[in-house]
C-alpha positions in Angstrom: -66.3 171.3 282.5 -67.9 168.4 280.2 -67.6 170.5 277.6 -63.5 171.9 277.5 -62.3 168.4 277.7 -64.1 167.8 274.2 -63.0 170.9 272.6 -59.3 169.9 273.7 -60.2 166.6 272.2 -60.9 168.4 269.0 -57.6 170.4 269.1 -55.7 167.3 269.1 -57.2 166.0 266.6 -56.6 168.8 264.0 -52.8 169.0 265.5 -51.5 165.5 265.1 -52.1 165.1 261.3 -49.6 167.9 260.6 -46.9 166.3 262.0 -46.6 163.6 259.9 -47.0 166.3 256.9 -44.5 168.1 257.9 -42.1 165.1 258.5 -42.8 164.5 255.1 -41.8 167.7 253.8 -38.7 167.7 255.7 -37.7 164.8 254.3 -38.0 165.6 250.6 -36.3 169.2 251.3 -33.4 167.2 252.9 -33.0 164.7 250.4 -32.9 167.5 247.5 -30.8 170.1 249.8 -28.2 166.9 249.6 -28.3 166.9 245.9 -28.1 170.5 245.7 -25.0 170.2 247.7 -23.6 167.5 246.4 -24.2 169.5 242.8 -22.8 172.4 244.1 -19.6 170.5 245.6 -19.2 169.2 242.0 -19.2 172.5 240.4 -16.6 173.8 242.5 -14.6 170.5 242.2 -15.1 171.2 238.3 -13.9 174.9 238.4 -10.7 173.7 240.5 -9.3 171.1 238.5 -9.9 174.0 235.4 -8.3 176.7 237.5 -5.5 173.9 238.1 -5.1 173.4 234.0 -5.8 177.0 233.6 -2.8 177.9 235.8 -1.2 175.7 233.6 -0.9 177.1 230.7 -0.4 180.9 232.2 2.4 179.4 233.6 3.6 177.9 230.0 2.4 181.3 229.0 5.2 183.5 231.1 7.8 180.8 230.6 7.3 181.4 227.4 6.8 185.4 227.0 10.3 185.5 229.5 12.0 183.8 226.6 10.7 185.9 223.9 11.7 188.9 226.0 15.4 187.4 226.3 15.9 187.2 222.4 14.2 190.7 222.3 17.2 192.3 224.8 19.3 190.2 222.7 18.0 191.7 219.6 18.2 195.1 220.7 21.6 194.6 222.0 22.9 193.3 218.3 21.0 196.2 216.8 23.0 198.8 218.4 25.8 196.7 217.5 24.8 196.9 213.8 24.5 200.3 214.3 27.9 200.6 215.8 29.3 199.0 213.2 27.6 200.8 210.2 29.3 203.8 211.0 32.6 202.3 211.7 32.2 200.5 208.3 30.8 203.8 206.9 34.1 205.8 208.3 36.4 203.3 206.9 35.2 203.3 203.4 35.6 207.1 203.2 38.9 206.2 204.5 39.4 203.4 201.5 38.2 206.2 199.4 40.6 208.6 200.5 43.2 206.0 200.1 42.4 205.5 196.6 42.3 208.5 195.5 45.5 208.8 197.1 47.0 206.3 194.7 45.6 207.0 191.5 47.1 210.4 191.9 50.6 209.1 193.2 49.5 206.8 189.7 49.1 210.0 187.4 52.1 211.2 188.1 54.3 208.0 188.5 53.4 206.1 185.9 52.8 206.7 182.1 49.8 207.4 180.8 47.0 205.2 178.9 46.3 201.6 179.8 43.7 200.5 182.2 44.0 200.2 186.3 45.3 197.1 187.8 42.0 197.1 189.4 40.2 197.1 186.0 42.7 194.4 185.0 42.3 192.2 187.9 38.5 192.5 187.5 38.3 191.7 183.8 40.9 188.7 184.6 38.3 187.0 187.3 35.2 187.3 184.7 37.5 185.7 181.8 38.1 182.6 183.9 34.7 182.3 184.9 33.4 182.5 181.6 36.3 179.8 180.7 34.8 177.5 183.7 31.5 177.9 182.7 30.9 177.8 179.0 31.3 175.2 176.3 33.9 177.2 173.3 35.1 176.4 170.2 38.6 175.8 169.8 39.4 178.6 168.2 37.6 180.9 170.6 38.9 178.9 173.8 42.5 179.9 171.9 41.4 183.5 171.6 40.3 183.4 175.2 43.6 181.7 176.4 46.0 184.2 174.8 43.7 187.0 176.2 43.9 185.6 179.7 48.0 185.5 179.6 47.7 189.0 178.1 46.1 190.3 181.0 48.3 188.4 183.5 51.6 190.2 182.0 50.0 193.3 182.1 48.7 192.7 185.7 52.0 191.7 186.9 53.8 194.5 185.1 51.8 196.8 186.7 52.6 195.5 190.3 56.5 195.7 189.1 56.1 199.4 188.3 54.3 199.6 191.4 56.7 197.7 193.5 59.5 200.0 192.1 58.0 202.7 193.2 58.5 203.5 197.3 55.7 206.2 196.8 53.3 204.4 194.5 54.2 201.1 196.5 52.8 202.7 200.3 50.0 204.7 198.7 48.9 201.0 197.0 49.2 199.1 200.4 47.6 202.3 202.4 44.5 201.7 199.6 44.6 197.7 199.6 44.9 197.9 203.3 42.0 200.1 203.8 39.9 198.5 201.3 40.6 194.9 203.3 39.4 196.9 206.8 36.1 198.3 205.0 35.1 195.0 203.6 35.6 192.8 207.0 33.6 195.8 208.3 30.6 195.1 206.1 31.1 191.4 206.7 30.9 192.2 210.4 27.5 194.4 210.1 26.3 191.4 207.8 26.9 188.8 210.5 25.6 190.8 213.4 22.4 191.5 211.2 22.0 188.4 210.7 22.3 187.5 214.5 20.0 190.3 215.6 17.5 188.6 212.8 17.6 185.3 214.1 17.1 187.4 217.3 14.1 188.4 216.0 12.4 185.5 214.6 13.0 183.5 217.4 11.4 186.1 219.6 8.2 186.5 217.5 7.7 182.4 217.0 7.7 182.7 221.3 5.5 185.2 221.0 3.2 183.6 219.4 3.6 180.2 221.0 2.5 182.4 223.7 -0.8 183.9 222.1 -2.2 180.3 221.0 -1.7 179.2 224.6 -3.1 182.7 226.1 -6.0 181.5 224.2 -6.3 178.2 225.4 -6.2 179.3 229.0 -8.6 182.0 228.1 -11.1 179.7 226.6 -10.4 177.4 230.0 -10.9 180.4 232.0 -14.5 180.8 230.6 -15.4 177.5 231.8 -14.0 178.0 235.0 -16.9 181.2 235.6 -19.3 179.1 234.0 -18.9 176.9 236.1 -18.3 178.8 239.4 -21.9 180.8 238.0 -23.7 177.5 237.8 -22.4 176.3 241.6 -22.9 179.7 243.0 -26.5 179.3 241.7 -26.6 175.9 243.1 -25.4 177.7 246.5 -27.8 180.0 246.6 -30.4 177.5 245.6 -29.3 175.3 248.7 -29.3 178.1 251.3 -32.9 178.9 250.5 -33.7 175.1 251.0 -31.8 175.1 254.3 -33.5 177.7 255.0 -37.0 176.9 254.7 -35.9 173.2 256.7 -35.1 175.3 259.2 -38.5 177.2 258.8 -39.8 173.7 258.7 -38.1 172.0 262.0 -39.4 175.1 264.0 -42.7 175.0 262.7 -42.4 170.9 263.4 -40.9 172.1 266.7 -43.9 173.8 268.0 -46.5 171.7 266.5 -44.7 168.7 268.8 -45.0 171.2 271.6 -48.6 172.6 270.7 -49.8 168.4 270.5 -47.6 167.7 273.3 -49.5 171.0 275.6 -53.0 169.6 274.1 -52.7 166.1 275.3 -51.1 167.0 278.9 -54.5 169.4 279.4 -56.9 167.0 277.7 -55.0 164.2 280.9 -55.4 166.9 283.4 -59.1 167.5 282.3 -59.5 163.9 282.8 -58.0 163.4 286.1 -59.8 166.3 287.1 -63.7 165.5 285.8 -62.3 161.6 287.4 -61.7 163.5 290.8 -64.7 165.5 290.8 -66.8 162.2 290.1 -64.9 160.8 293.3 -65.6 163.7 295.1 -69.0 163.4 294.6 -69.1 159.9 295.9 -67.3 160.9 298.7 -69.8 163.4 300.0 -72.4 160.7 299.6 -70.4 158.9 302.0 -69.5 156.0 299.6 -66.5 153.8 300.3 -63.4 155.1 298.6 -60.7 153.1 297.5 -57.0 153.6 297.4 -56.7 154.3 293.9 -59.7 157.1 294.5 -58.2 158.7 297.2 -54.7 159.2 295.2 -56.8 160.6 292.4 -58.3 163.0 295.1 -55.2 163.9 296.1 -53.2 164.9 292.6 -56.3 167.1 292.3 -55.7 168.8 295.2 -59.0 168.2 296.7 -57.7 166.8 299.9 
């Protein structure tokens, strides 16, 4: 029995030093797991507030793409206006056509021949005066020029007297000027609404591509946000396997506390025991025991 109590001995010895070691270790796994969380925590807080301006600019991104779209129905409402109104316009000037042909044959017959048409007339009139506005003439031309203009006005307004005399010529003029003045507001009115569906247009494709630069932008945020949801899920994964080997740790702590704890409570008990033995001896010898003995006798169970 001399010999156990020594071996126990020994056991304790080469147990105890590993706790401190192991305290140590879970100490400087705790201390980084905290930085590897607090990293991680970071990260995440990074990609949010990116997600947040992210969002951001998707949500400028439809705002703006819903406007675009608008103009677009917009556009493509005017267009089939436009085209609407090209065949109306294209109807009435076969009907200004028909008209006029109308009158210069009520015109071949009414009237004498030779001479030019009050159309040619009227035309020739407006590029005299311009020319009269607009350029710097001798006197003797601006003369020449002057008595041609007056020329042309008598003839013009003899022409409208020989067509106001006439009922027949008269209506077939005013069915022609009349259809003429319904063909050109027509073309007016598929200029206008060209021009609408136009501005239609180019306010739709500036939207659309406010929208493309700011697609981009939230594109190049989004890449930052799976960076950095990469580098904290690395972190993460980083931390777990830390936690996990504390845990590893703390039971292996655990049981070496136990195992030291075990060693120590038989190393006392191989003490009391070898103490009671001793005091056993004496007692069959018939030496005087004291109190003290006699309790140590008794937790050994040897009375």
């Amino acid at each position: 029995m001399a010999d156990d109590p020594v071996g126990n001995a020994q056991t304790t010895t080469t147990t105890e030093p590993n706790l401190p070691e192991l305290e140590r270790k879970l100490n400087a796994f705790q201390k980084e797991a905290n930085l590897l969380r607090t990293r991680r925590d970071d990260l995440n807080g990074q990609a949010r507030v990116l997600a947040d301006e992210r969002d951001d600019y998707n949500a400028q991104v439809r705002g703006l793409v819903n406007q675009a779209n608008e103009h677009k129905k917009r556009r493509a409402a005017l267009n089939e206006q436009v085209q609407h109104a090209k065949t109306l316009r294209d109807e009435y000037h076969v009907a200004y056509e028909d008209a006029a042909r109308k009158e210069e044959d009520v015109k071949a017959r009414a009237l004498p021949r030779g001479g030019h048409a009050i159309g040619f007339l009227k035309r020739e009139l407006k590029r005299l005066e311009f020319e009269q506005m607009t350029k710097v003439l001798t006197p003797s031309k601006e003369k020449a020029l002057m008595e041609e203009l007056g020329r042309l006005h008598r003839e013009i307004r003899s022409k409208e007297l020989e067509i106001s005399s006439n009922p027949e010529l008269k209506g077939a003029h005013e069915a022609a000027t009349q259809a003429k003045e319904r063909a050109e507001k027509q073309h007016e009115k598929v200029g206008e609404l060209a021009h609408s569906a136009q501005a239609e247009h180019e306010q739709m494709v500036n939207l659309f591509g406010q929208s493309d630069k700011i697609r981009k932008q939230a594109d190049a945020v989004q890449e930052r946000v799976v960076v950095a949801k990469l580098e904290a899920d690395k972190v993460h994964k980083a931390y777990i396997e830390l936690v996990e080997k504390i845990h590893a740790l703390e039971e292996e702590h655990r049981s070496s506390r136990r195992a030291v704890g075990e060693a120590r409570m038989a190393a006392s008990r191989e003490d009391q025991q070898k103490q009671a033995d001793e005091i056993f001896e004496k007692f069959k010898k018939g030496e005087k025991l004291s109190t003290e003995d006699l309790m140590a006798l008794q937790k050994a169970g040897l009375l």
